[in-house]
C-alpha angles and dihedrals in degrees: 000000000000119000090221093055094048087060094049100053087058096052092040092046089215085161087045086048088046092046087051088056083052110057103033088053084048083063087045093068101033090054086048091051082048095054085044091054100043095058086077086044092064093034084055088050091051100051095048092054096068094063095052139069120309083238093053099031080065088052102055096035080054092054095049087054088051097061092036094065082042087056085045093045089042097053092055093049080063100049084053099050088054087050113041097018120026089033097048081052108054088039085062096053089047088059090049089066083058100058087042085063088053096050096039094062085040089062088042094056086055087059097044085057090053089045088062106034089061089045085054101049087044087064104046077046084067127084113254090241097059091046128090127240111272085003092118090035089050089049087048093050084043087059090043104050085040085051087056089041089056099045091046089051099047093045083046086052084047103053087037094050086054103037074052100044088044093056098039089057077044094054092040095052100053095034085057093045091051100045085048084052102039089053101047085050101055090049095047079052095052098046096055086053100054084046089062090042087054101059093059093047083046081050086065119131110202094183083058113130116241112240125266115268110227106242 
């Protein structure tokens, strides 16, 4: 693994980045299992609000509505979590493969220079009689056109490390505005639901006679 790779990630935060896709997905699906749950709390409401007043019959069938557009409103919060917040993120990591390429053949073509440097000392180590002709000239051109390879590829690493630090301040910008946004939303959205909710318990008659049981 490069030196140089291992420090990015920490600067970068890229685990940080991949334990933050964890847990939010974690919520996900514990917000899914939440909307699944709460359908046979509203079908237990219902039915019990046939069997009561017709003033408080108004008010629980209010209330399962009323979980029933949270679940609704809930399951849209999800879908926009996937979209604006889970997805921008892993997208991000994916581009962070990407750099490490980069900085992966930036660090080969180090190597590669060292390779030749000590092939080309090797050879001037050599007496003239047991080289080659053009053997130590060919080694020389090798480090220099190494030399050339190392300097485009770090230059490469540099601009791709910024082009990379640039767009991640830019994700999580936005990420962070939209989550901020997706959440106030949902709980405006509940609490003008359980308004609404609350006029019809306030509705409620309590000198209201109980209906009548078939006999």
């Amino acid at each position: 693994m490069s030196i140089l790779l291992d420090k990015l990630k920490g600067l970068i935060g890229t685990n940080e980045i991949q334990s933050i896709i964890k847990e939010f997905s974690d919520t996900i699906d514990a917000e899914k299992r939440l909307v699944k749950e709460s359908k046979e709390r509203i079908i237990s409401l219902m039915a019990y609000s046939k069997v009561e007043t017709p003033t408080l019959r108004e008010a629980i069938e209010s209330l399962g509505n009323t979980f029933e557009n949270i679940d609704n409103a809930r399951e849209e919060k999800i879908d926009q979590m996937l979209e604006k917040f889970i997805k921008p993120l892993n997208i991000l990591l994916e581009e962070f493969k990407t750099l490490s390429a980069e900085i992966r053949e930036s660090d080969k073509a180090k190597k590669d220079l060292d390779k030749a440097k000590s092939k080309l000392s090797k050879l001037k180590a050599k007496p003239k009689d047991k080289l080659k002709p053009g053997q130590v000239e060919g080694a020389e051109n090798a480090v220099s056109d190494a030399e050339k390879e190392v300097k485009n590829k770090e230059k490469e690493a540099k601009e791709a490390s910024e082009k990379f630090n640039r767009k991640k301040l830019e994700t999580m910008k936005a990420v962070l505005e939209d989550i901020i946004t997706i959440e106030k939303e949902f709980h405006e959205k509940v609490i003008g639901f359980m308004t609404n909710a609350k006029k019809k318990t306030d509705a409620i008659d309590i000198e209201e006679k109980p209906a009548e049981v078939p006999q």
